[in-house]
N, C-alpha and C positions, 0 to 999 in steps of 0.2 A: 838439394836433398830429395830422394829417393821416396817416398811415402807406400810403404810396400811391406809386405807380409817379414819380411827380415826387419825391418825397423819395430812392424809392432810387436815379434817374437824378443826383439833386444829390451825394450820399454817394458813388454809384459815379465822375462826375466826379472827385470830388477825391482819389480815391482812383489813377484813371490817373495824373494830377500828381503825383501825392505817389512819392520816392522809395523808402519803404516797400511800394508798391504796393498797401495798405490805409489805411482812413479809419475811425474809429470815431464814433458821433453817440451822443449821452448821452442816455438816453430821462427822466431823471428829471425833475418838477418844479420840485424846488427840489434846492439842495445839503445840504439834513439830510435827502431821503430817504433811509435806512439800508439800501440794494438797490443794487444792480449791475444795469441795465436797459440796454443798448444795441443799436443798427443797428452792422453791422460790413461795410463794402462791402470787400472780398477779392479781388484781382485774381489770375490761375493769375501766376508765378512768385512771388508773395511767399512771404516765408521765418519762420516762427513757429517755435521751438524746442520741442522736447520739452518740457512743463512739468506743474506739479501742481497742484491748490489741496485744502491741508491741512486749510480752515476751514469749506470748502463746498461743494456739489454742483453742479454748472452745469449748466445748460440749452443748448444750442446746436438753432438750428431755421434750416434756411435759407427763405428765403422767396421767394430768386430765385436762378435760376443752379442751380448744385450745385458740392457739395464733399468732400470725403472726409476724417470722422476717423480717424484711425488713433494706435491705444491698443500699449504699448509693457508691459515688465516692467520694473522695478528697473533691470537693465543695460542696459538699452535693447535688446531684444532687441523686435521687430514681434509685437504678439499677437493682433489683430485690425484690421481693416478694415471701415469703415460709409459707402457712398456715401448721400448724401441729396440728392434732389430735392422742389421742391415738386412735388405732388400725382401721387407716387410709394408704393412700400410701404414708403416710409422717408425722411420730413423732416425729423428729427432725432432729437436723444441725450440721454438725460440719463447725465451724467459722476459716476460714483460720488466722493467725496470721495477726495483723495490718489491718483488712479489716474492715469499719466501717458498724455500726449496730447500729438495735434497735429491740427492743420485745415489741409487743400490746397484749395485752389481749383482746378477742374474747368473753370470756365467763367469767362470775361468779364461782369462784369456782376456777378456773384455777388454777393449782400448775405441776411446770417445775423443772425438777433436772438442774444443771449446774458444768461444772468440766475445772477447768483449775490447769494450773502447777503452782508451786510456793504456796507460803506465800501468805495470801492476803494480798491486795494495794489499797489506797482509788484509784478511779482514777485522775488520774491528768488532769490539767487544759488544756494541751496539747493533753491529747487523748478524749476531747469532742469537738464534731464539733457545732457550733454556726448557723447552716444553716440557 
């Protein structure tokens, strides 16, 4: 597969359509690869909750567009803020394990790769924060 302005124009497509106003594209092979590898087209209002992953460290790298992490405390309390752009002084984050987060969409078009360990997991009701 191809990783090119026509895959993220196909992704960001479905991604306008889609109620969520995000589309995720599975980078993997096959289904026993044991990795988290995906395209995530992000359109600016969509709404992703404060969340965590207990098990692994994630990657997030935007490739098009820009977006903003923004990392929280325990209470939900704002502890930081990371705009990334591609071929900016900052295209992405690596997400310490258990540290709560979220990603905004900045721009139309936006599409961010993300990589973590394991199988994927829905996430559980325990690693979203209700702030």
């Amino acid at each position: 597969m191809k990783i090119d302005k026509a895959l993220f124009d196909s992704v960001s497509a479905e991604a306008v359509k889609s109620p969520r106003l995000r589309m995720a594209r599975d980078m993997r092979t096959t289904p026993q690869d044991n990795s988290q590898r995906m395209l995530n087209a992000i359109e600016p209002g969509t709404e992703l909750p404060i969340h965590r992953h207990r098990t692994s460290t994630e990657t997030c790298i935007v490739l098009r567009g820009a977006a903003e992490e923004i990392f929280y405390d325990g209470n939900g309390n704002e502890t930081e803020r990371v705009v990334m752009r591609p071929s900016s002084d900052c295209c992405g984050v690596n997400i310490e394990v258990g540290r709560w987060h979220k990603i905004v969409s900045l721009e139309p078009g936006t599409v961010i790769i993300e990589a973590k360990d394991g199988s994927y997991e829905p996430t559980s009701p325990e690693d979203i924060l209700n702030a």
